[in-house]
C-alpha positions as semicolon CSV with decimal commas, in nm:
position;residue;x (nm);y (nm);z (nm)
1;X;-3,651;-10,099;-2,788
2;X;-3,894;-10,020;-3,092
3;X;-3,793;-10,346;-3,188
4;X;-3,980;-10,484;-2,939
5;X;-4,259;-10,282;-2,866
6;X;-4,337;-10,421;-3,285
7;X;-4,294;-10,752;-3,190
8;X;-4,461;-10,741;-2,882
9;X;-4,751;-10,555;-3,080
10;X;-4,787;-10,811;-3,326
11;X;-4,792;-11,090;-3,130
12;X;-5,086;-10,926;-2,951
13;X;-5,278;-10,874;-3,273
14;X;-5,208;-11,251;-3,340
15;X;-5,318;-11,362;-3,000
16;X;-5,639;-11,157;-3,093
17;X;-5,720;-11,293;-3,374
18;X;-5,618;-11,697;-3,280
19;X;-5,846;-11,647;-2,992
20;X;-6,158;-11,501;-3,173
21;X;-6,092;-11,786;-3,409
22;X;-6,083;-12,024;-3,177
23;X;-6,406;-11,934;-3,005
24;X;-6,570;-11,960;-3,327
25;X;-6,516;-12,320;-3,390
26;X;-6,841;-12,537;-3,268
27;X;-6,731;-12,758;-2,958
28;X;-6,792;-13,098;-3,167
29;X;-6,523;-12,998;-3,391
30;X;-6,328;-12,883;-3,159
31;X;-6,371;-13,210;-2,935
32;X;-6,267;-13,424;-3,228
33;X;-5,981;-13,265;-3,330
34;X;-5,847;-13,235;-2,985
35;X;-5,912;-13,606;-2,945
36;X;-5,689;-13,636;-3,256
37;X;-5,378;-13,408;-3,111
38;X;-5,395;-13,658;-2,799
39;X;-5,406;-13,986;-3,001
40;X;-5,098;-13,838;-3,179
41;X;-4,924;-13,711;-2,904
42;X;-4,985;-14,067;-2,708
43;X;-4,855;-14,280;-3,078
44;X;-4,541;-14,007;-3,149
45;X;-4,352;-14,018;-2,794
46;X;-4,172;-14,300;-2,687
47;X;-4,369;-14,265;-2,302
48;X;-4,164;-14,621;-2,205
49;X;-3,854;-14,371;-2,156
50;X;-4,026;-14,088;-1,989
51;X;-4,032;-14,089;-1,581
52;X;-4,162;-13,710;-1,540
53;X;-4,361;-13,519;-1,736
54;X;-4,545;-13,180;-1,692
55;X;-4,863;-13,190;-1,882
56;X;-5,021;-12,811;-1,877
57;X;-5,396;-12,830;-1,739
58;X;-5,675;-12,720;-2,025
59;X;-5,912;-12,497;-1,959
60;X;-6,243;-12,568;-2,160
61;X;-6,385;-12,267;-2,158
62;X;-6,043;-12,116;-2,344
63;X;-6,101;-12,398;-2,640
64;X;-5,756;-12,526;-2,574
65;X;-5,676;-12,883;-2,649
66;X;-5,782;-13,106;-2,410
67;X;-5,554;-13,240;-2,186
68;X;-5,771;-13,423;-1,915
69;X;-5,768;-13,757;-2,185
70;X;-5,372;-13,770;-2,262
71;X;-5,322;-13,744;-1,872
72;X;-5,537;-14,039;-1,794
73;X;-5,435;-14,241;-2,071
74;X;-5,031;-14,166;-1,978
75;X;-5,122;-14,316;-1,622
76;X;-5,317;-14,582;-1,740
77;X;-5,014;-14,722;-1,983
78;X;-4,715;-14,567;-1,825
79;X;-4,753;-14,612;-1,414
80;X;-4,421;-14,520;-1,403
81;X;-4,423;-14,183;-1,505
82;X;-4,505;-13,960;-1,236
83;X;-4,770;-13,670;-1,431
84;X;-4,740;-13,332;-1,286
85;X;-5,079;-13,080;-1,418
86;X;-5,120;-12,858;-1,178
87;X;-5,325;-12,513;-1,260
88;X;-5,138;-12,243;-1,344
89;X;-5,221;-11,907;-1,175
90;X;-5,043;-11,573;-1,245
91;X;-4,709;-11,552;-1,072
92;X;-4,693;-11,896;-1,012
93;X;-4,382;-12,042;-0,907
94;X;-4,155;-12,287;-1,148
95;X;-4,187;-12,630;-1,044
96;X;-3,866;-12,751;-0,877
97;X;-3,903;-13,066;-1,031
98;X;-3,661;-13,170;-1,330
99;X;-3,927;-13,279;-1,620
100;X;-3,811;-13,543;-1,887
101;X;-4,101;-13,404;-2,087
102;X;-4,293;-13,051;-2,084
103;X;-4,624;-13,043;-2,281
104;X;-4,774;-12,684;-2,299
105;X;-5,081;-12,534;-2,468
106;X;-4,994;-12,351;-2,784
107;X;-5,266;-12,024;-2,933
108;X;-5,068;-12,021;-3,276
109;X;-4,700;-12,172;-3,358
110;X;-4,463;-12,056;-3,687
111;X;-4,317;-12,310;-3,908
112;X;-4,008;-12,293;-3,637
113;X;-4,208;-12,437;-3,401
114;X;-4,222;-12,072;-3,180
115;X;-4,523;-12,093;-2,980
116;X;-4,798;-11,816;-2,909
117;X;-4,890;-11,859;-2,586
118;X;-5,145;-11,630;-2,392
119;X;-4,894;-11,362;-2,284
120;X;-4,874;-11,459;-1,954
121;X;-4,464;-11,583;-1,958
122;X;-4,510;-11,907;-1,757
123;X;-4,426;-12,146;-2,011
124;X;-4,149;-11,926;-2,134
125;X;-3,995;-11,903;-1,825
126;X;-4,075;-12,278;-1,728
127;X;-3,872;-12,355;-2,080
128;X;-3,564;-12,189;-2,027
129;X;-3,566;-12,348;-1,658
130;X;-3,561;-12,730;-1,827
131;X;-3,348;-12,694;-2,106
132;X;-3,294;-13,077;-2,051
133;X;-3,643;-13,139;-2,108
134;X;-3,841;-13,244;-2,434
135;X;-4,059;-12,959;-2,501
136;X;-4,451;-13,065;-2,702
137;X;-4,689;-12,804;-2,774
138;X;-5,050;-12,963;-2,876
139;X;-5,256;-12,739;-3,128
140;X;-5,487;-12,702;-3,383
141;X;-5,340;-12,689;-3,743
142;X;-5,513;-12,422;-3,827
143;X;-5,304;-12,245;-3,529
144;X;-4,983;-12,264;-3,815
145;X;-4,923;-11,869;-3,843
146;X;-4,662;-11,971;-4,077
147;X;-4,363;-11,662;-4,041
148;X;-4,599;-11,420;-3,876
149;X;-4,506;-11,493;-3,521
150;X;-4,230;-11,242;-3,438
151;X;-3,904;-11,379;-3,227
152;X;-3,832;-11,221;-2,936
153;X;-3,518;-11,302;-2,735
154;X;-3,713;-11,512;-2,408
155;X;-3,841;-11,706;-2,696
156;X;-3,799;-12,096;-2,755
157;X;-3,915;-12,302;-3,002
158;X;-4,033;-12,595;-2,895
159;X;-3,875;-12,970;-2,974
160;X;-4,251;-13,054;-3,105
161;X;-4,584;-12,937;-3,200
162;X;-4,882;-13,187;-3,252
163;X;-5,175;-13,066;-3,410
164;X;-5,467;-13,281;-3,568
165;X;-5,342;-13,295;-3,943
């Protein structure tokens, strides 16, 4: 039990600092280097075997990676892959759907590819639902916490991370 009230302690701390790090990066930068993560993440996935993908919806005002110009481009190349990016509210349901691909937002990832997420649980839970799926995480590579991020059992790492380096 202590076990986790550490882990869950420190992954708060890290969330903390990732966020206040984030904010403090001027939008042009960020902007460029999320264009980057999506150019990646477009060139590294073979999309011509994907039909469903869940593609998590950015929020600007969070700094996440921006996921408006990897949607559009996926339907624009790939009509045949059906995009689902709805917004996700607290105590959401899981989708129902079976995904070929899940891409979620990452705050920090270890060298494991563990992601920090905002604390919420969706994307955990949403995870361990789709086992059969092929998990990305887009980030920032400044987002590597290397073996900070603690492990705790809901945890999965994902299949990939793309950041901008």
């Amino acid at each position: 039990m202590e076990r986790a009230r550490d882990a869950a302690a420190a992954k708060a701390a890290l969330r903390r600092e990732l966020r206040a790090r984030r904010r403090a990066i001027p939008a042009a930068e960020r902007e460029r280097a999320s264009r980057r993560v999506v150019e990646k993440a477009l060139a590294g996935i073979d999309w011509t075997s994907v039909r469903s993908a869940h593609v998590y919806r950015s929020v600007a005002a969070w700094g996440e990676v921006d996921t408006a110009p990897l949607v559009e481009a996926i339907r624009e190349r790939w009509r045949s892959v059906r995009i689902v990016s709805p917004d996700v509210t607290a105590n959401q349901p899981l989708p129902e759907e079976r995904f070929d691909v899940i891409v979620v937002p990452v705050l920090g990832f270890d060298d494991a590819n563990f992601r920090l997420g905002l604390g919420a649980g969706f994307y955990d839970r949403l995870l361990a639902a789709q086992p059969q799926a092929f998990t990305i995480g887009l980030a920032y590579a400044w987002a590597n916490v290397g073996d900070r991020l603690p492990h705790e059992p809901h945890d999965m790492p994902l299949d990939r991370v793309v950041t901008d380096a």
